[in-house]
Structure formats: C-alpha cells, structure tokens
N, C-alpha and C positions, 0 to 999 in steps of 0.2 A: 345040285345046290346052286342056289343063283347068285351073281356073283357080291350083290348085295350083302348075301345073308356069310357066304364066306371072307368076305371084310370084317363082317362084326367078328366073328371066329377069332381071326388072325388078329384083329386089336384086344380083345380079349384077354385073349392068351398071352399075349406080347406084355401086354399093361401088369397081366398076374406074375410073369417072369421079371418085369422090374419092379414091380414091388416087392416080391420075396428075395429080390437081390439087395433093393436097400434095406430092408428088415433085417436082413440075417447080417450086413454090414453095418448097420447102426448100433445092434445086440452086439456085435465083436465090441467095435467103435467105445459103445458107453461102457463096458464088463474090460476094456484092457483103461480107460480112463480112471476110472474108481478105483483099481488097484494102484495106477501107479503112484500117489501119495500117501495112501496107507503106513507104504514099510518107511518112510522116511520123516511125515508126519506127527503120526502115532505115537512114535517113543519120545520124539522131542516136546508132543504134548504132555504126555505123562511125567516126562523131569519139571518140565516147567510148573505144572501142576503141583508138584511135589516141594518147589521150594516155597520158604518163607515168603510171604509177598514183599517185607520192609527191608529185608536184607541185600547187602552191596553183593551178594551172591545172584541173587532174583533178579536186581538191576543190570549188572553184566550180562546174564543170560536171555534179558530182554531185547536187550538192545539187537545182539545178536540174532537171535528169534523173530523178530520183525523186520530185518533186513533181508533174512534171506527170505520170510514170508511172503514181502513181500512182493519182492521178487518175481519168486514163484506166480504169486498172484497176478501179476500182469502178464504173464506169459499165458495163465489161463484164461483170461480176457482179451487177448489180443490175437492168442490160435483160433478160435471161430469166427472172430471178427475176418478176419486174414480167409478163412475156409467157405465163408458164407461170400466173401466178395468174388474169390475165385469161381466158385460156384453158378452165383448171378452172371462173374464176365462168359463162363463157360456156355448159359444157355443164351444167351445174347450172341453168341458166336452161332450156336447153332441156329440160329433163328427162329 
C-alpha cells in the first residue's frame, strides 16, 4: 500500500471515529437536556394553566412563575453561548 493511499485510510477512519464520538455525545447531550425541565416545568404549567386568568390567585402565581422562568431562561441562553465560545477558544488553541 503506498503510503498516499494509507493516509487517506488513516484520515478516514480517524474522521469516522470523531464523528461517531460527537454523534453519540450530542444524542446524550440534547436527550439529558429535554428531560431536565420537563419534571419541574410541566406541573408548574399545568397549575398555572389551571387557574382563573382574572384572579389575585393567577396574579401571584404569575409573578412567581415568570421570575423563576425566567431565570431559567437565561441560563439556557447563556450555557451554549458560554460552550460554543469555549469551543471556538479551544480550536484556536489547537491551531
């Protein structure tokens, strides 16, 4: 084999090995992400859902509900922001 054709081989191969490594970690990645607001989401939609919308019941439980929302919500806007730059600095490093 010359050693041309055993280059392509070896990048090949190497290229199939990290893509099936970021595949199988992206599938972890997005499948533990999706769960974790579900059990904590979910029921707090369903109360909310459930009350009166004109009620000083609804209103208190708004308030609460959009603070800790949103909250949450910057943390999910701000973790890939934060992963994608570490990311970028990380191939920059490797040159």
């Amino acid at each position: 084999m010359n050693p041309l054709d055993l280059l392509a081989l070896v990048t090949a191969l190497g290229s199939g090995l990290v893509a099936g490594f970021f595949f199988s970690f992206s599938v972890v990645v997005m499948q533990s992400l999706g769960k974790i607001p579900a059990p904590a989401d979910v029921p707090r939609n369903n109360a909310l859902a459930g009350l009166a919308p004109e009620s000083a019941e609804a209103a208190k439980y708004w308030l609460d509900y959009l603070s800790t929302w949103t909250a949450w919500n910057h943390v999910r806007t701000i973790a890939p922001l934060v992963s994608a730059a570490l990311f970028a600095w990380a191939l920059r490093l490797r040159g």
